[in-house]
C-alpha positions, 0 to 999 in steps of 0.5 A, a space after each residue: 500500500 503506498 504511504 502518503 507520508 512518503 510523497 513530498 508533493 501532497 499537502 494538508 490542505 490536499 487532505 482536507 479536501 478529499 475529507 470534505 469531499 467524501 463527507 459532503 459529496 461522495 458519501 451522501 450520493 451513494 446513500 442516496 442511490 444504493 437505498 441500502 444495498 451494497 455499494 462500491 467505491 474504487 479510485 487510484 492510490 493518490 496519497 491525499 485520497 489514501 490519506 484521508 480514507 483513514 482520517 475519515 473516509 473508514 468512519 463515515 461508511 462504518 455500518 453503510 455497508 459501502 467497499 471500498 477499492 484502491 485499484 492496482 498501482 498504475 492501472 487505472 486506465 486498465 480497470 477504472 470504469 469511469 476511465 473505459 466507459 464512453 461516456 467522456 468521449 460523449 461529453 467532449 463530443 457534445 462540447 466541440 459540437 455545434 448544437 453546444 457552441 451555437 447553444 440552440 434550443 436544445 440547451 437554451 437554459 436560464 442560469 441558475 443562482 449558484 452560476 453567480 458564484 462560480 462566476 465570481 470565482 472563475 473572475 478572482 482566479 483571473 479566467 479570462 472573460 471568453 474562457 469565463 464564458 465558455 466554463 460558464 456555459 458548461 455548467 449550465 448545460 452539464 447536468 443535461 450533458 451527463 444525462 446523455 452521457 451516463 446512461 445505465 448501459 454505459 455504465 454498464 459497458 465500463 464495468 464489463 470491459 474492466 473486468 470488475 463486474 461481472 468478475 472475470 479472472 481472465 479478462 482482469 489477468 490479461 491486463 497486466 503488463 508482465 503477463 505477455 512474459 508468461 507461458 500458456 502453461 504458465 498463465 493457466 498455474 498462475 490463474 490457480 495461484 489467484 484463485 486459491 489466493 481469493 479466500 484469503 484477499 476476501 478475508 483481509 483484503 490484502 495479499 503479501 509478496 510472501 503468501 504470493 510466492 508460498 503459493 506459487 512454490 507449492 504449485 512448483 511453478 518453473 520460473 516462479 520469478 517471472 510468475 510471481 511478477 505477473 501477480 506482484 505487479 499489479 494488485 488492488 488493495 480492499 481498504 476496509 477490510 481488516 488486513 489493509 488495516 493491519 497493514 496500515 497500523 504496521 506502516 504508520 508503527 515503521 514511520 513512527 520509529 523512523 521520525 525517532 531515528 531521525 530525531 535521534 540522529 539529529 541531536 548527535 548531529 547537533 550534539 557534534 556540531 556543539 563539541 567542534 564549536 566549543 573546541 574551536 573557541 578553546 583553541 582561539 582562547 589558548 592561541 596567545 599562550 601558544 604564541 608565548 612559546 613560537 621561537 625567537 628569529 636569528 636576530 633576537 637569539 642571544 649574541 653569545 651563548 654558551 652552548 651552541 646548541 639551545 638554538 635547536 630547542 625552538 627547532 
């Protein structure tokens, strides 16, 4: 599972803005159509959305009976049904067309109230007036945009080519980028190893390297590497299941004591810094009496001396 606090790019206010969207729009809509059945929910493993499922996303469906799925690291185009349905190739389309552009009678709207506002944010954003107008008209014609666009058939075809629903192994395997290195033979054992592995991704959601390479070894899989790759390489996380949040607990535990190392390792940096500077200022102070000592040029050596030698011990 990725860990937000590995990425530098996201922010708080990233964060804050899923939580409320979630609370304030996402969760409420699914209520709202699902009347109590179950529902799912899938989106990528963008860390501020990953982030704010723990912070609040887990407490607004708890009893909702509401999933939740993180898709396969860099596959979303593959598995995402809003990413393989028409539907936005529908919405450009109504866009570049006349019938949106000449805005005849087929979407002569009046605008609604809540259009001054989005005016009067586009306008301190700095939109140009044309393109204040362009997003303006958009606005009033999307609700009857989507309504062509979102039809139950296509929503349906999303899911069908994605391979989600209705399941099919086959079809969601043969979308994974390291299966073209496999076998047919190989393929057909691997689709064992997935199939055995259900049960226990159902129970905790989450499937380890370890417990994919043990079922692989049972199988006696030749090039078990390559195998094991075309599993590892793309794997969707059950985020509301109790291994995800095992696993969560466990990350959030390894972040902990790698902020004590750090902190540690900072105080001995800081601790040496302090040594060298108080050594430094002891050698400045010691500097004149060190100078007492330097020996004397020829010219201030005594004319005559006794022993030839008490040159050599300034030497």
């Amino acid at each position: 599972m990725e860990d937000p606090t590995d990425d530098d790019s996201f922010t708080s206010n990233d964060v804050v803005f899923f939580e409320k969207l979630y609370a304030e729009v996402i969760i409420p809509a699914i209520l709202n159509v699902s009347n109590g059945k179950p529902a799912l929910l899938c989106y990528d493993g963008e860390f501020a959305q990953i982030e704010a499922t723990f912070t609040v996303l887990l407490q607004l469906i708890k009893d909702k009976n509401i999933e939740l799925l993180k898709l396969p690291a860099g596959s979303t185009m593959l598995y995402q049904p809003n990413d393989l349905m028409r539907a936005h190739c529908i919405i450009h389309r109504y866009v570049h067309s006349d019938v949106f552009v000449k805005n005849t009678s087929q979407f002569q709207e009046a605008e609604p109230i809540w259009m001054d506002i989005v005016k009067n944010t586009l306008k301190l954003q700095g939109i140009p007036v044309a393109s204040r107008n362009t997003f303006t008209k958009f606005f009033i014609h999307l609700p009857k945009i989507i309504g062509n666009a979102f039809t139950k058939r296509i929503i349906d075809s999303g899911w069908n080519h994605s391979g989600l629903y209705p399941l099919d192994v086959v079809l969601t395997l043969n979308k994974i980028t390291k299966w073209e290195y496999l076998t047919s033979d190989e393929g057909k054992t691997v689709l064992a190893a997935v199939r055995n592995l259900v049960p226990r991704a159902q129970l905790l959601g989450v499937v380890t390297d370890e417990e994919i390479s043990n079922e692989l070894r049972e199988l006696n899989i030749p090039r078990r590497e390559i195998s094991s790759i075309a599993i590892n390489a793309q794997r969707a996380l059950w985020l509301n299941q109790d291994g995800v949040l095992l696993l969560r607990l466990e990350q959030e535990e390894v972040r902990r004591l790698k902020q004590i190392e750090q902190q540690q390792a900072e105080q001995r940096r800081q601790q040496r810094e302090t040594a060298r500077r108080i050594a430094a200022e002891s050698a400045s102070e010691m500097s004149p009496e060190l100078d007492e000592l330097t020996p004397p040029d020829d010219e201030n050596f005594p004319i005559k001396c006794a022993r030839s030698s008490c040159r050599h011990m300034f030497e």
